[in-house]
N, C-alpha and C positions, 0 to 999 in steps of 0.2 A: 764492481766496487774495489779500491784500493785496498788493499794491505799491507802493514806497516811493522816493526817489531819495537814491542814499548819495551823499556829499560826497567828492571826491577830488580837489582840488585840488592840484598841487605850484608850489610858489614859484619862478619861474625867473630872476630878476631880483636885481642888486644894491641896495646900501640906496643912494638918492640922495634926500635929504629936502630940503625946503623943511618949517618946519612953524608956521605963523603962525597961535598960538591951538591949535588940535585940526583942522587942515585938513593932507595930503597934495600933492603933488605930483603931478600929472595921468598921470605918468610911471611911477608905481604902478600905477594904473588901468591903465594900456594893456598892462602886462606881467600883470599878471592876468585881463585880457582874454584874451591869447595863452595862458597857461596852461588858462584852460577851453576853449580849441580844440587845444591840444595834450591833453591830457587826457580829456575827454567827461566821460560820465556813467556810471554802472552805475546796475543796477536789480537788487531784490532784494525776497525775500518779507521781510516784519519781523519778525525773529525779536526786536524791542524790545517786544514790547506784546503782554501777557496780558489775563485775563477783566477783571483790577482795573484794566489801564491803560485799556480798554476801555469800562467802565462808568461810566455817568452824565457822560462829560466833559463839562462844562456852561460853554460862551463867557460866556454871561449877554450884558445888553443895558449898554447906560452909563445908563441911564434915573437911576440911583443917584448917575451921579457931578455932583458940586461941585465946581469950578475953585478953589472956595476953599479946599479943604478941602487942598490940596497945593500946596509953593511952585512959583514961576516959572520956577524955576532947580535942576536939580539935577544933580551930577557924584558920580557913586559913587565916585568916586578918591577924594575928600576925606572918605568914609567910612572910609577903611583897609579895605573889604571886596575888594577889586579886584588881581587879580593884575599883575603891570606886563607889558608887553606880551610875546609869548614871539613868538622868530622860527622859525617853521616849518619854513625848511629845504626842502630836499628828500629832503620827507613829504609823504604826503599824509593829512594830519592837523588840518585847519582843524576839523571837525565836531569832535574830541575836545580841541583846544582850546578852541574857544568852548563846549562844552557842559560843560569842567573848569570854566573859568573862572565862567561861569555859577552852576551850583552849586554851587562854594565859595564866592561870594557869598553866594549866599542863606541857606548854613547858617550862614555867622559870620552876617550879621543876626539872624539868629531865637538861633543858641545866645551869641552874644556875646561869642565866640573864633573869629577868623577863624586859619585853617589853610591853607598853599598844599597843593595836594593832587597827586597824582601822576597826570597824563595817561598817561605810560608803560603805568602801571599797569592802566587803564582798557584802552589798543588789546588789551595782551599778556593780558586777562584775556579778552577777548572773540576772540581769536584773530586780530586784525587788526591788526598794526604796521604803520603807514603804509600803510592801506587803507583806502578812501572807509567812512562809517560814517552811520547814518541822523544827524540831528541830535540827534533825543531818545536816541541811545544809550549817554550816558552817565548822565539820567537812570536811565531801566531797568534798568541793572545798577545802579545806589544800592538801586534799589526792591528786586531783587531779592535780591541780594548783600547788601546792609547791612554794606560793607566798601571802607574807602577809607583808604589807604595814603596817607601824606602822602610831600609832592613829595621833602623831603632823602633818602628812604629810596630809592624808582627814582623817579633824574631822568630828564627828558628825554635821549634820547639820539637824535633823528631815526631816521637810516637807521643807525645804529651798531650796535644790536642786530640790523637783520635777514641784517647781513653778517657774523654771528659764528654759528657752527656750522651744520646742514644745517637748512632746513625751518624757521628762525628760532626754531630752540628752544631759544637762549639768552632770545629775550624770553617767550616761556612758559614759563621755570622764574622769571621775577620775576611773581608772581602773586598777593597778598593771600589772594584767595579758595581758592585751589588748596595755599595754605602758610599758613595764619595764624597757625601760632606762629612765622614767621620774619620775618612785617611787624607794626608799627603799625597798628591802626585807630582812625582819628582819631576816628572816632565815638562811642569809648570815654570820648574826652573833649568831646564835643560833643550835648550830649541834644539831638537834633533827628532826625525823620525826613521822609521822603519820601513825601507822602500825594498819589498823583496830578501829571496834569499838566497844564497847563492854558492855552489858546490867548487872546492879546493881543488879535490882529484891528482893533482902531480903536483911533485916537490917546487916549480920555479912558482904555482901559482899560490901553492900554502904560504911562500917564503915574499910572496906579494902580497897577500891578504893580512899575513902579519902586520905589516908595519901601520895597520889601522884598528888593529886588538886582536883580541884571544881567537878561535876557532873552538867550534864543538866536533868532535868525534866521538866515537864507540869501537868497541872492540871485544874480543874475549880470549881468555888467558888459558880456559882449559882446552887441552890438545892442542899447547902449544908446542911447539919442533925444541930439541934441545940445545940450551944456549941463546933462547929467543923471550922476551919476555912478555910478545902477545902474538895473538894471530891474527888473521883480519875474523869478519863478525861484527855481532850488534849487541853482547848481553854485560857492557857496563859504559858508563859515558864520562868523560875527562875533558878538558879542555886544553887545547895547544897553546901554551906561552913563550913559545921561542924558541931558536935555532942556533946553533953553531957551523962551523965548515961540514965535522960529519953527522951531527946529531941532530933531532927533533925533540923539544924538551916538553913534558903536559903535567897539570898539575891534577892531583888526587884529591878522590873525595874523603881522606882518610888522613888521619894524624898530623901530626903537628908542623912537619916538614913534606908540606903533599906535593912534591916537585920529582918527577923525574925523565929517564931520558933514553933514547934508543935511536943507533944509526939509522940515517933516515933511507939505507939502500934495504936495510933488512926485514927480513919476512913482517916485523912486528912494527916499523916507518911505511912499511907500503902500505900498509892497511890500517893504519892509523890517518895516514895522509890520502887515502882511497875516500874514507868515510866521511870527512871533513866537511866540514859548510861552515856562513856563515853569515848572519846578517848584512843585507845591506844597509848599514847608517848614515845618513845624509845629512848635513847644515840644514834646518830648517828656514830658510831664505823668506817663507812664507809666512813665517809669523813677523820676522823682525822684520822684514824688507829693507834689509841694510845688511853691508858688509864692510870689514875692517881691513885697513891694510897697513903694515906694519911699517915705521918712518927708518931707514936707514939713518944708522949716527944716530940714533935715539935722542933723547929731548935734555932741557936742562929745567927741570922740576921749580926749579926760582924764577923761571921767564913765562912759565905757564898760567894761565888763569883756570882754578879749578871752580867747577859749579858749587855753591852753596848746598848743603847737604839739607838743611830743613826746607827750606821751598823746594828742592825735587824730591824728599823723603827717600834720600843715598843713605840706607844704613850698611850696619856693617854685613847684614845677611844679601843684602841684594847687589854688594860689591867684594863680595869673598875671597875672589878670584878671575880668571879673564873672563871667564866664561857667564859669570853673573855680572858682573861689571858690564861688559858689554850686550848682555841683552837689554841692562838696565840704560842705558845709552840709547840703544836702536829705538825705546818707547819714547824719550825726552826729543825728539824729532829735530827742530831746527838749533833748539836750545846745548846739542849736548854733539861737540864733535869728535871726539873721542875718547880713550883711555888711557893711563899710565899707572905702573906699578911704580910707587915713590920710594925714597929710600929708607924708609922703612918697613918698604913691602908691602903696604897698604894699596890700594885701588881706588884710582882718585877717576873721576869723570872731569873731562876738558868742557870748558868755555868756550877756550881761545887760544889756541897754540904760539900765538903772538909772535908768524915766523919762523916760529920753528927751530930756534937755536939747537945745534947738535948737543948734546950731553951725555952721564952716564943713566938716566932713567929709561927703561925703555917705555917704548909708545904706541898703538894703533891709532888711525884716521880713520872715521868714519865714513862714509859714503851712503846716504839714505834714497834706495829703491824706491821714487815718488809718482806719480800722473799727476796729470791735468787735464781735465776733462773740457772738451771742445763739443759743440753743438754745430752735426754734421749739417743740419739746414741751412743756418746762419753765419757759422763761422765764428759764433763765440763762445768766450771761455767761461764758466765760471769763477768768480773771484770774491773777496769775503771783505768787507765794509767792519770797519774792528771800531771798540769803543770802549773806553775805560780801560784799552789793557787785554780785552777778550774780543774775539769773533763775535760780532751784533750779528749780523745778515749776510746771505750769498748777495752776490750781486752779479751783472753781467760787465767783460770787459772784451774788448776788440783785440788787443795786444796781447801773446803766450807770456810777457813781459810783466802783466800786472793781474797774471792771473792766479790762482790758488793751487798751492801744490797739496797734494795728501797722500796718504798709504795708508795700506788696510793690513787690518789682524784682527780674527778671532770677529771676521764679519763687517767690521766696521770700516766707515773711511774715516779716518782721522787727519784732521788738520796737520801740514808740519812744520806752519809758525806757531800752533796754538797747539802743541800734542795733547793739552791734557781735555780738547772738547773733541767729540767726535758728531757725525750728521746724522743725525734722526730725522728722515723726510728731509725737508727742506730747512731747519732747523738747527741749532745748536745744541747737542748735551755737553755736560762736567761729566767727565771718566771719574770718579769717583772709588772706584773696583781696585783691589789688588788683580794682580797677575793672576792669581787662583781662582779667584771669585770670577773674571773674564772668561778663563778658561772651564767654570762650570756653566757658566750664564748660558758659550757656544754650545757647550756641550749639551744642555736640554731645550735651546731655542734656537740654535743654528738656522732652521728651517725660516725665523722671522728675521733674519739680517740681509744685509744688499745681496745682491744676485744678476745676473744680466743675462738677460733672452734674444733672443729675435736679433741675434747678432753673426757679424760677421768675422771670424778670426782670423787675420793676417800675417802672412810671413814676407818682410819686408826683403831678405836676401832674397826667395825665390820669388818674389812681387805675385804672389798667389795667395788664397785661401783656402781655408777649409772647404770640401764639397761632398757627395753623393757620389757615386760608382757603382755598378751592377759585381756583385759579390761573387764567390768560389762556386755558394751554393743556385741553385736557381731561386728567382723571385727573391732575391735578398738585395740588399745595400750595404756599401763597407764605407770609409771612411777613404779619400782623395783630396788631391789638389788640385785645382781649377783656378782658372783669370777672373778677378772678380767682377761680379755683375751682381749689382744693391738689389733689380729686381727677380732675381733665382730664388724663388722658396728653397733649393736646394743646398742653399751656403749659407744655411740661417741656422744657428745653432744656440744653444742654454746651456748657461755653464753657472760656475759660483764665480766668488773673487774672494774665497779665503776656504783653509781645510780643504777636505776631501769631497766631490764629486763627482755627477755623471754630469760624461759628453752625451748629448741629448741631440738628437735630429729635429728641430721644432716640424719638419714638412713630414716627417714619419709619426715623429711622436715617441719614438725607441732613444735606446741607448747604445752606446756603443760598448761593444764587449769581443767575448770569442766562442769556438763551439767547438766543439771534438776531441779526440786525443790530443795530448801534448805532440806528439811529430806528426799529425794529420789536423792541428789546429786550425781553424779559421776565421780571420775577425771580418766583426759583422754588428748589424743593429742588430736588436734585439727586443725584448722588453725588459729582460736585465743583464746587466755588463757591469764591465770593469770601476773601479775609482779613479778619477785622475784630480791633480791639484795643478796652481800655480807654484812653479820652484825658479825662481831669477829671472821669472817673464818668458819662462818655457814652460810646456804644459808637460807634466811628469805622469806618467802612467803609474800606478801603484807600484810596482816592483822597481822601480827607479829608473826607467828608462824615457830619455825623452820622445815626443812626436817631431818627427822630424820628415822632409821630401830624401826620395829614393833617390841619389845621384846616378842611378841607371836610367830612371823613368821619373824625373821632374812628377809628375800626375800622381805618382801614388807614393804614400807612406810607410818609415817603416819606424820602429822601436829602436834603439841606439843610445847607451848608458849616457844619463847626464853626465855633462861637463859645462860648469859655470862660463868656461874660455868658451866653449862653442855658441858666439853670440849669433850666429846664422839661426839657432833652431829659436829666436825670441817667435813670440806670437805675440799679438797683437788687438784688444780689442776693438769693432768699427764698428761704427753705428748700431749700438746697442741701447736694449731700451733698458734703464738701470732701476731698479725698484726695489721694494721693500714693505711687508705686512703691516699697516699702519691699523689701528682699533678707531672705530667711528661709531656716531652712536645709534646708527641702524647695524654697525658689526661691530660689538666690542670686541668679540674673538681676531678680527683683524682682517682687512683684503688688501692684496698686494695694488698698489698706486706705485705710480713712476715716476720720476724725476721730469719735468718739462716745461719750456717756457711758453707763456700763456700770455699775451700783451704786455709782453716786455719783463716778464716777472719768472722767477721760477718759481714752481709750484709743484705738489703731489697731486697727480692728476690716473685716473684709469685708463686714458689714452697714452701708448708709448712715445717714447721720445727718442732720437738718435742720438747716444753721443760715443767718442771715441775715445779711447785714454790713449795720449800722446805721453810716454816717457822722457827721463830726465834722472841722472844720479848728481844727488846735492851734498 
C-alpha cells in the first residue's frame, strides 16, 4: 500500500506585512515554522490516485525545451487566472487551497472563463474540513467527481462549519457531488477536463508548465539552512505563479499580500520546483466537437451579421466571455459560425461573416467536428426529410452530398442543420435542456444514450485497426494493430461516443487497462481497466495521452500526449452497430435496439447494423 504525506498546516500568527515587490517579512516564515512543529505531519494510504492517475505518468526530460520559446518574466496575476490570496485561518487547509487555486487556473486558461471555485466544497466532499489532505487531492476528486461548485455558492468558512452540528455534518451536507441538483457545476460552463497529472521536477519544465497556470508544491521551513527561506519537504503547500530571470515566485495561504519569491538555484527553488506537479487540463473537444480559429485583420463589426439573441436564448450569461460565447456557438451547430468581441466588449455570436472584411473587432471561425454516418452493407447515408422548418424523418440517400451531418455531446447525436433536435431511436427530439440540465441528465442516464459495439476502429494514416495480441503476462491480451479483416472477432470492440469509457474487447469480453507497479506496469485486458474518451477523433486515455501506432513496430501501441495537429493518431469508427436503451412495453425499463435499415426504411431494431462515421469539419 502507498504512502503519502497530507498537508496540515494551521496558521498561528497575525498578519504583520512588510511587502516590497512579492517578498514577506521573515516574521511569517518563523510563525510557520512554529506551526509545523506544533502540528507534525500525518500519514496516510492515497485514497487520491486510481489505475488512470497511476498510468503512464511520464516527467519527460527538458531535452525539448527552448528558453526562447517563453518570456523572461511571467506573473499569472496579470492573467486574471489567479485567485487573490485566501487567509487560512485556523485550518488546516493549505493543501486544498493551493490545490483550488492551482486548478482553477489552469481550467480558466485552457476554457477561457476563469471561475473562483469553492475549496469548501473540495474538504466537505472528501470528508476532510480542515484536515491535512494529500496535495493532488483536489486534483483527483476533479478527475473523479467531474463536479466543482463555484466559490459564491459554499465559501470559505475555516473552522465555522466544523463547529456547527455533531461529527461536522453541517459541512457534509454542502457537497456538489452528494447534491447536484442544489450546487452549480462550473464545468457546465467551462469545457475543459482533467486528463492526468503530471510532475514539474526541473526549472526548464516548471517554466513550461507555467505558461498554462499555477503549479502546486509543498515544502517546509523549519530546519531551514541560513539565509534560505525553505527547505525541500512536504509539511505546507503553495502554489507557483511565476517566474523571473533568477526567481521562482508562489503565492501563500496567508495574509493579504500572499506572494512571494526565492532564486530558483537555491536550496529553497530546488525543492520548491522538485515538489511540483500539475494538472493536466485539456480543451474538451468532446463536448463541443468544434474548434475556433482566430481571423487574422480581425473583422469589421458593421459588415457582420450577428444571430438574433431571442431565438438562440444568447444571454448575457452564456456570452460573458470567449469562453462562454464560444461554447454557446459550438451547440448552435450550423446556425452559428462564429464569435466576435464588439466594440463595446460585448460577445456577439456570427451568422455570417459576410467575407470577412478586415477590421478593428476581433473574431473566431468556427469549425464544427461533424459524421456522417454510412451504411457499410449498402453504401448509404443517412439523411433527414425536414418540414415546417424542423427535421420530419431520417431518410436514406446515395450521395455523402445530401446526406445529414451531426455531432454528439452529453451522448447524443445532434443534428447540425437542426441543433436544437437531437435522435432518439430513429426519431426526432426538441433539446429543450439547459447545458446543466444536459449535463445532469448524462450524468444519471449516461448508461441509456448511443454507444457503439461490435466495431471496428480505424487508423487511416497507418491503414490498420484496433486488434488482440498475446500480452507481457501469459494467457493475457493487450491491445495491437493489425490489417483489417470485418470477419476477426478479434478487431471488434465497444466503445461510447461521448464522456468517459471502457475500451472493451467484444471477443474477450474484458476491458482494456494495466497491471503492476508503475516501472513494472503492463497493459492488458482485464475485467477492469482504464477510461478512455473521444478528444478531436482520437481516442484519449484518461491521463491525456493519445492511442496511437509504435513507429518502431507499426503492430503495436503505445500512449503519446495528445496533440490536436497530430491528425495521424485520428481513429475511426467502422461498421459499427450504433444503439441505444429504448423502453417498450414488454420493457419499459428499456433494451438496447440498433439503428438499421429494414426494407428500405431505418428502423430500431435488436438485430445490429453496420455503420461507419465518415468525418468532415464544417
Amino acid at each position: 500500500m502507498k504512502l503519502i504525506i497530507l498537508i496540515s498546516i494551521v496558521i498561528v500568527t497575525t498578519r504583520t506585512w512588510e511587502f516590497p515587490g512579492v517578498l514577506y517579512e521573515d516574521s511569517l516564515a518563523s510563525a510557520l515554522e512554529a506551526a509545523e512543529f506544533a502540528n507534525g505531519i500525518e500519514i496516510s494510504s492515497n485514497e487520491d490516485e486510481d489505475d488512470d492517475m497511476d498510468e503512464e505518468i511520464d516527467d519527460g526530460d527538458d531535452t525539448s525545451f527552448d528558453p526562447s520559446d517563453y518570456p523572461e518574466e511571467l506573473d499569472l496575476r496579470d492573467l486574471g487566472i489567479i485567485h487573490r490570496p485566501i487567509w487560512q485561518g485556523m485550518c488546516g487547509s493549505c493543501a486544498w487551497i493551493a490545490g483550488t487555486q492551482t486548478i482553477e487556473g489552469r481550467i480558466a486558461f485552457v476554457s477561457e472563463n476563469y471561475i473562483p471555485y469553492s475549496l469548501q466544497n473540495f474538504m466537505n466532499c472528501a470528508g476532510r474540513p480542515c484536515v491535512g489532505a494529500s496535495i493532488y487531492a483536489v486534483s483527483g476528486q476533479v478527475r473523479r467527481d467531474n463536479f466543482i461548485v463555484p466559490e459564491n455558492e459554499i465559501p470559505y468558512t475555516r473552522r465555522k462549519c466544523v463547529k456547527q452540528g455533531e461529527r461536522k455534518t453541517e459541512c457534509y451536507k454542502k457537497c456538489g457531488k452528494k447534491n447536484p441538483n442544489d450546487w452549480t457545476n462550473a464545468l457546465d460552463d467551462q469545457f475543459a477536463i482533467v486528463a492526468g497529472i503530471r510532475g514539474a521536477k526541473s526549472v526548464n519544465k516548471t517554466i513550461a508548465a507555467l505558461q498554462r497556470g499555477p503549479l502546486t508544491t509543498c515544502f517546509t521551513r523549519s530546519g531551514r539552512p541560513k539565509g534560505e527561506k525553505c527547505r525541500g519537504g512536504c509539511l505546507h503547500a503553495n502554489s507557483l505563479i511565476g517566474y523571473n530571470k533568477t526567481h521562482i515566485m508562489a503565492q501563500e495561504n496567508y495574509g493579504k499580500f500572499g506572494a512571494w519569491r526565492t532564486p530558483k538555484d537555491s536550496i529553497c527553488g530546488r525543492g520548491l520546483i522538485k515538489k511540483a506537479f500539475f494538472p493536466n487540463v485539456l480543451y474538451d473537444y468532446d463536448r463541443a466537437n468544434a474548434y475556433f480559429t482566430e481571423l487574422e485583420g480581425g473583422v469589421d463589426e458593421n459588415q457582420v451579421t450577428f444571430l438574433d439573441k431571442n431565438t438562440h436564448q444568447i444571454t448575457v450569461n452564456t456570452t460573458k466571455n470567449w469562453g462562454t460565447a464560444k461554447n454557446r456557438c459550438a451547440f448552435i451547430g450550423s446556425l452559428c459560425k462564429g464569435v466576435v468581441e464588439d466594440s463595446s466588449g460585448a460577445f456577439q455570436l456570427v451568422s455570417d461573416f459576410n467575407g470577412n472584411a478586415a477590421g478593428p473587432q476581433r473574431a473566431f471561425a468556427k469549425s464544427q467536428m461533424v459524421i456522417y454516418l454510412k451504411d457499410e452493407a449498402s453504401g448509404q447515408y443517412v439523411g433527414i426529410k425536414p418540414g415546417n422548418g424542423i427535421p420530419e424523418t431520417l431518410t436514406l440517400v446515395s450521395n455523402k452530398s445530401e446526406a445529414a451531418a451531426f455531432f454528439t455531446s452529453y451522448g447524443r447525436m445532434i443534428s447540425f442543420e437542426f441543433p436544437s433536435f437531437h435522435l432518439v431511436g430513429n426519431t426526432f427530439k426538441e433539446i429543450v435542456e439547459t447545458v446543466r440540465e444536459l449535463s445532469l441528465d448524462y450524468r444519471i442516464n449516461g448508461d441509456k444514450k448511443w454507444s457503439l459495439s461490435n466495431c471496428l476502429i480505424y487508423n487511416e494514416a497507418s491503414n490498420q485497426v484496433f486488434d488482440l495480441a498475446p500480452g507481457e503476462r501469459k494467457k493475457t491480451k493487450t491491445l495491437a494493430f493489425g490489417k483489417m479483416d470485418k470477419t476477426s472477432s478479434s478487431q471488434r470492440f465497444s466503445v461510447g461516443i461521448s464522456g468517459w469509457w471502457k475500451l472493451h474487447s467484444d471477443e474477450l469480453d474484458m476491458i482494456l487497462g494495466s497491471k503492476g507497479k508503475k516501472d513494472k506496469k503492463v497493459r492488458l485486458f482485464a475485467k477492469e481497466g482504464a477510461n478512455f474518451r473521444w478528444q478531436a477523433r482520437h481516442i484519449l486515455h484518461a491521463n491525456g495521452y493519445s492511442v496511437e501506432t509504435n513507429p518502431d513496430n507499426p503492430q503495436e501501441f503505445r500512449y503519446k500526449d495528445f496533440d490536436i495537429e497530430k491528425t495521424q493518431n485520428v481513429m475511426r469508427p467502422v461498421d459499427c452497430a450504433l444503439g441505444m436503451p429504448l423502453p417498450s412495453t414488454d420493457n419499459p425499463d428499456g433494451e438496447i435496439l440498433y439503428l438499421k435499415i429494414e426494407n428500405g426504411d431505418l428502423v430500431m431494431s435488436q438485430e445490429k447494423g453496420g455503420w461507419t462515421f465518415e468525418y468532415a469539419d464544417l
